[in-house]
C-alpha positions as CSV (number, residue, x, y, z in Angstrom):
1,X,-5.9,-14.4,8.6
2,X,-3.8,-10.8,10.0
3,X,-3.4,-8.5,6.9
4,X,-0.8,-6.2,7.0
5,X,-1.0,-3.5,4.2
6,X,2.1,-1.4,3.6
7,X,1.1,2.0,2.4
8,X,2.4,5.5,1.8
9,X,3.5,8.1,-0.9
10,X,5.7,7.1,-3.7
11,X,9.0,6.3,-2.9
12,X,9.0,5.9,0.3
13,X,10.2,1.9,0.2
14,X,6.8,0.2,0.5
15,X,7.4,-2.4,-1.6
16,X,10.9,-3.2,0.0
17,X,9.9,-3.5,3.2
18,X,6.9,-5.7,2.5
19,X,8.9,-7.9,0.9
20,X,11.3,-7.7,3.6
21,X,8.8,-8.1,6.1
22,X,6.8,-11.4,4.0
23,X,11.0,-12.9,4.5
24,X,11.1,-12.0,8.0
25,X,7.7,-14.1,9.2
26,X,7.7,-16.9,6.4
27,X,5.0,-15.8,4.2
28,X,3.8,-13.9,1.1
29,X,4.0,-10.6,-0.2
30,X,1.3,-9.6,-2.2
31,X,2.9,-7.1,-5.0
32,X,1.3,-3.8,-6.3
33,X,-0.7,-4.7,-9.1
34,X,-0.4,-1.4,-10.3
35,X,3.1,-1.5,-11.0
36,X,3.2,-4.1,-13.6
37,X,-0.4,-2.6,-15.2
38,X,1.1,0.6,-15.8
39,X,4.6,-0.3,-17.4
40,X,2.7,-0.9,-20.7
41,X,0.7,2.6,-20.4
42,X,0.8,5.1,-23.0
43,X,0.7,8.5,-21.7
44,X,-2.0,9.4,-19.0
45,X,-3.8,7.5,-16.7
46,X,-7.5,7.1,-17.0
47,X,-10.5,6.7,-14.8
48,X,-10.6,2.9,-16.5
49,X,-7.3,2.5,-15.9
50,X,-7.6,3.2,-12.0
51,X,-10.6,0.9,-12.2
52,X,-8.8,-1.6,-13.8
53,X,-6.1,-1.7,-11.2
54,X,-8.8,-1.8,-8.5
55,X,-10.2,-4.7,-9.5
56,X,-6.9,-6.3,-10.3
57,X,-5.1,-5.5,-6.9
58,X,-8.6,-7.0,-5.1
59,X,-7.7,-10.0,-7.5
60,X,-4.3,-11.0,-7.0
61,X,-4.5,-10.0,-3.1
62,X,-7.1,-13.1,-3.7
63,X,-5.3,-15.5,-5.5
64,X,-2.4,-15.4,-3.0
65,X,-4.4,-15.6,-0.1
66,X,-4.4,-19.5,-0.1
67,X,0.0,-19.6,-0.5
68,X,0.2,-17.4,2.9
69,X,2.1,-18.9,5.6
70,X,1.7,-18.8,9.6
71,X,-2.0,-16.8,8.6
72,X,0.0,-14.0,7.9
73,X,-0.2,-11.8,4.8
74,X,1.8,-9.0,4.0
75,X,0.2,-6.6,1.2
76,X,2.7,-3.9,-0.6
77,X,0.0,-1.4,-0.8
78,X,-4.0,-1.8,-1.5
79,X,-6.6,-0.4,-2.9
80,X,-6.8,2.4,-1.2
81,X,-4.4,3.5,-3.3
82,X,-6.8,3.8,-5.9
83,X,-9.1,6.4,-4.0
84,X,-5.9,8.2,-3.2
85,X,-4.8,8.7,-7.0
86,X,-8.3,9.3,-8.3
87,X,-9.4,12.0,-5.6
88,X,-6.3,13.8,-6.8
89,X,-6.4,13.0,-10.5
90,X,-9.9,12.9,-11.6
91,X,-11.7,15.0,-8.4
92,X,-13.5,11.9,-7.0
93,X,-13.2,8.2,-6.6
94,X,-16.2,5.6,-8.1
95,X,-18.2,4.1,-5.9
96,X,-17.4,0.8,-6.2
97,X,-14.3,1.7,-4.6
98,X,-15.7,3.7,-1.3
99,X,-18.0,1.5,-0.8
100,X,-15.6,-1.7,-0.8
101,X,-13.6,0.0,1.8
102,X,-16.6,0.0,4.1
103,X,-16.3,-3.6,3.9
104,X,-12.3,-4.1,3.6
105,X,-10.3,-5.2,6.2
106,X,-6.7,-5.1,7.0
107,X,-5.5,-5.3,10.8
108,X,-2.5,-3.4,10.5
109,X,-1.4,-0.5,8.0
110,X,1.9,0.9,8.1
111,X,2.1,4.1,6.7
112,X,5.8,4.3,5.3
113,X,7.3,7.9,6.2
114,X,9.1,10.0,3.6
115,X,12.0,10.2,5.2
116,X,13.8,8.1,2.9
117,X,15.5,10.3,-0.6
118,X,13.4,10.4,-3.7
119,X,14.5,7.8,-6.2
120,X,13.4,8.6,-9.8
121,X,11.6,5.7,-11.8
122,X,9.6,5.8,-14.8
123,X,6.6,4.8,-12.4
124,X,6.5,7.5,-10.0
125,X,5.5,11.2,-10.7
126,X,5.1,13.9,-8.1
127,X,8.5,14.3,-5.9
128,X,7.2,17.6,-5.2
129,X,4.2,16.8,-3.6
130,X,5.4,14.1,-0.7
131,X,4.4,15.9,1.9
132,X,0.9,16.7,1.1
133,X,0.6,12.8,0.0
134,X,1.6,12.1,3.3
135,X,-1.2,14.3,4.7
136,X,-3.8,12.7,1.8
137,X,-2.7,9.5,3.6
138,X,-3.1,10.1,7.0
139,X,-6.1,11.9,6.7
140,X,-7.6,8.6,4.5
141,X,-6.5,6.1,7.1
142,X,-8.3,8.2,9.7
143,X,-11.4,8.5,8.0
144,X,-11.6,4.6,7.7
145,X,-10.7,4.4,11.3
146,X,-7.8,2.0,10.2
147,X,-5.3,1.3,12.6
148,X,-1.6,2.2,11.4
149,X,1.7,3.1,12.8
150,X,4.0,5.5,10.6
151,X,7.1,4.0,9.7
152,X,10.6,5.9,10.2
153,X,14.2,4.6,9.2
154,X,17.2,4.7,6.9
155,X,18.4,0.8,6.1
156,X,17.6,-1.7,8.8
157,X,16.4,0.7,11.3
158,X,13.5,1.0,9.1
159,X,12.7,-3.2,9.0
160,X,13.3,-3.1,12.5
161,X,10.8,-0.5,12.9
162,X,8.4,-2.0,11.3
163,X,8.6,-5.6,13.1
164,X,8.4,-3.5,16.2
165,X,5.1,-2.2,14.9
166,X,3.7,-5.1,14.2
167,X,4.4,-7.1,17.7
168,X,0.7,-7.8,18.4
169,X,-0.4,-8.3,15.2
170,X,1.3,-10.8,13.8
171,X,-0.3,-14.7,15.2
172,X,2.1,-16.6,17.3
């Protein structure tokens, strides 16, 4: 099975152009498990909460393994998300986390740029701080040795980029 995992800062189109990309090769997109867990959150988020989507993402990535077509899955975002937000929120990330990325493996990442225009949602919280996010990323995927490609593009330029990106990847 290739996993793809489409990462990045917030708004940046991740979950757009996974789904786009789960249409273009006939298969599933597995959704961020964060965003439905935290439309019911009351104010801040906690170190629980963080675990809790950890442990949920790992889940539902699971569950949708078996409905993925031409052993292709395309992931909008995954857990490392979760070291990402509690590095910057809480100081450090649990272990349980770190040490499942030791172990976690994705083939591809693409790291969406953040070229595209901030677009407000209730979700989404620091417009101010998308370039050093972009830095937090690139510096995380480097540290797992991950292989990624950084994806550029307004409209269809940016699906095309991405398809280009993954020629290689994806199974014949």
């Amino acid at each position: 099975m290739v996993k793809i995992a489409v990462v990045g800062p917030e708004s940046t189109g991740k979950s757009t152009l996974a789904e786009a990309l789960a249409r273009h090769y006939g298969t599933v997109c597995v959704p961020e498990y964060a965003r439905e867990y935290c439309r019911d959150l009351k104010g801040n988020y906690s170190l629980q909460d963080e675990l809790n989507m950890f442990y949920g993402q790992l889940a539902l990535e699971r569950s949708l393994i078996p409905l993925a077509q031409n052993n292709l899955l395309i992931c909008d975002t995954m857990f490392l998300t979760i070291k990402v937000w509690c590095d910057y929120l809480f100081g450090d990330t649990p272990s349980v986390v770190t040490d499942k990325l030791k172990s976690a493996h994705y083939d591809l990442y693409l790291l969406m740029d953040i070229d595209l225009p901030w677009v407000d949602d209730p979700l989404r919280d620091f417009p101010h701080l998308r370039e050093h996010f972009m830095q937090v990323w690139h510096d995380e995927l480097r540290a797992i040795s991950a292989r990624y490609k950084v994806i550029s593009g307004l409209g269809k330029d940016r699906l095309e980029n991405a398809i280009a990106a993954t020629r290689g990847f994806v199974p014949a």
